[in-house]
N, C-alpha and C positions, 0 to 999 in steps of 0.2 A: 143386639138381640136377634135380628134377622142371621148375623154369620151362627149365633149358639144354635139356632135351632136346625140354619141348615146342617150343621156339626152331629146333631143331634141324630137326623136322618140317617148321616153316612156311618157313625157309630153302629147306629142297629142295623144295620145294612151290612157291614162290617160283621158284626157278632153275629147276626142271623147265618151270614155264609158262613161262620164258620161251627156252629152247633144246631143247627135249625133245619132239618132233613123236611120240614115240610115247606119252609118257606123258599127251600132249593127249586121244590118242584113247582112252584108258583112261577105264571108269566111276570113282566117288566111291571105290567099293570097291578096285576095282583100283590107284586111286591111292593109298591107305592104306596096300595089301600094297607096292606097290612103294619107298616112304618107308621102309616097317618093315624092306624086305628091303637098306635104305644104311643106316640107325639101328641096326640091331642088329649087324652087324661091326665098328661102333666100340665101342659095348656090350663085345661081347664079345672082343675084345683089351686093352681095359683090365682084363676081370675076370680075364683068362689073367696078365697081367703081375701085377694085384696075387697073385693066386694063389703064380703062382712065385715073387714076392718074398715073400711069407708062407710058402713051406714052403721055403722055404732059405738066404733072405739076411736077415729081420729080427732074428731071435734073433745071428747076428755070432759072432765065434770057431769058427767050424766047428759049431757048434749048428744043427740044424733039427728042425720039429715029429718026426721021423722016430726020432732018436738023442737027443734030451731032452725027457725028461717036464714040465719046468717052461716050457721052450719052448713046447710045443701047450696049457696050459693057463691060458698068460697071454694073452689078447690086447692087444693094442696100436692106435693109432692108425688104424693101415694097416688092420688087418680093418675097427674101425668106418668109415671110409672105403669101404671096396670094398665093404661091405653095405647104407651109404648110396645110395652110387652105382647098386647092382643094383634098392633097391626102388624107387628112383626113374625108373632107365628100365623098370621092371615094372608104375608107376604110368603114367608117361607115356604107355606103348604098352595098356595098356589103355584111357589117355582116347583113343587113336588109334582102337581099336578101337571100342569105346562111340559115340564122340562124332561125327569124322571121315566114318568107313566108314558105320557106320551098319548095315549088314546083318549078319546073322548068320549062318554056315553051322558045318559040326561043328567045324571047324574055328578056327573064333572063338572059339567055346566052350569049347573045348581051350583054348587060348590064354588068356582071362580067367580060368581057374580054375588054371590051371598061374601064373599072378602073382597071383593072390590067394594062393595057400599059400603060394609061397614069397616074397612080401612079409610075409606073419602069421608064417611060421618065420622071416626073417632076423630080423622085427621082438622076434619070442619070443626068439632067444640074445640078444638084445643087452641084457635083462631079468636074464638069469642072470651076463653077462661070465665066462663060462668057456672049457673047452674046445669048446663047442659053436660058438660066437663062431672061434674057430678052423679048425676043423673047415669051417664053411660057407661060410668064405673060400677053403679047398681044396676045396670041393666046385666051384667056380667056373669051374675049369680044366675043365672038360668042355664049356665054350664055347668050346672051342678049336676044334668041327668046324663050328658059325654062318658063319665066313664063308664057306665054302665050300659050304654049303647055301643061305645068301641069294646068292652068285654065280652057282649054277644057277638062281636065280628068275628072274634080274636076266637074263642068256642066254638064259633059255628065252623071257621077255618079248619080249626084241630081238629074238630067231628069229639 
C-alpha cells in the first residue's frame, strides 16, 4: 500500500507536468501540497466507506459495533485492512512531506507528527486485536470532511 501510494504521487506528478500549466509554475513545496491535496480525498473516502462498512454492515443479521458487544470487540479482516491502508498513506505523505517538499513550515510539522501518532496507535491496536482495533477503524469516518478541505486547496490554487 505504501509503494501504491507513493506511485500514486509520481503518477500526478507525472500528468501534472505534463497538462497542468499551473502546477508548472508552482515551487517543489507547493507541488507536494498540491499532490497531497488529489491523494488524500482518495485516502479518505476509502477510510469513510471501510468505516461505514465496519460499524454496520460487517457483523450481518442486523448486528452492528452500536447494538452488539461481541460485534465491536472482534475485529476482522476489514479493520486490519482499512488500518493497513491508513498507515500507509500516513507513511507515504510523510515521505511526501520529508523527501519531496523538502521545506518545513508549522504546518508540516503538524502534519508529520499527526502520522506518526496515528501510524504508532493504529500500529499499537493491531498488537492488542480488540476492541480498540475496532474502534479506530470508526474513528476513520471523520475523514469524511478531507475532500472538501483538499478541494478548497485545489480552487483556491486555480483562483
Amino acid at each position: 500500500m505504501i509503494i501504491a501510494y507513493g506511485v500514486a504521487h509520481l503518477l500526478i506528478h507525472l500528468m501534472c507536468n505534463a497538462c497542468n500549466k499551473r502546477y508548472l509554475k508552482l515551487d517543489r513545496k507547493k507541488q507536494g501540497e498540491y499532490r497531497a491535496s488529489i491523494i488524500s480525498p482518495i485516502h479518505a473516502v476509502i477510510c469513510v466507506i471501510f468505516a461505514v462498512a465496519a460499524m454496520f454492515y460487517v457483523c450481518g443479521e442486523g448486528q452492528t459495533v452500536f447494538n452488539n458487544e461481541h460485534c465491536l470487540e472482534t475485529p476482522r479482516y476489514l479493520h486490519i485492512w482499512a488500518l493497513v491502508n491508513s498507515c500507509a498513506y500516513f507513511i507515504a505523505d510523510t515521505f511526501n512531506i520529508v523527501i519531496w517538499k523538502g521545506d518545513f513550515d508549522a504546518y508540516d510539522k503538524q502534519m508529520i507528527g499527526h502520522h506518526i501518532i496515528a501510524t504508532v496507535t493504529f500500529m499499537g491496536t493491531l498488537a492488542f486485536m480488540n476492541f480498540t482495533v475496532v474502534f479506530g477503524v470508526m474513528l476513520l469516518f471523520v475523514e469524511v470532511s478531507t475532500p472538501y478541505i483538499c478541494m478548497r486547496w485545489i480552487l483556491y490554487t486555480h483562483k
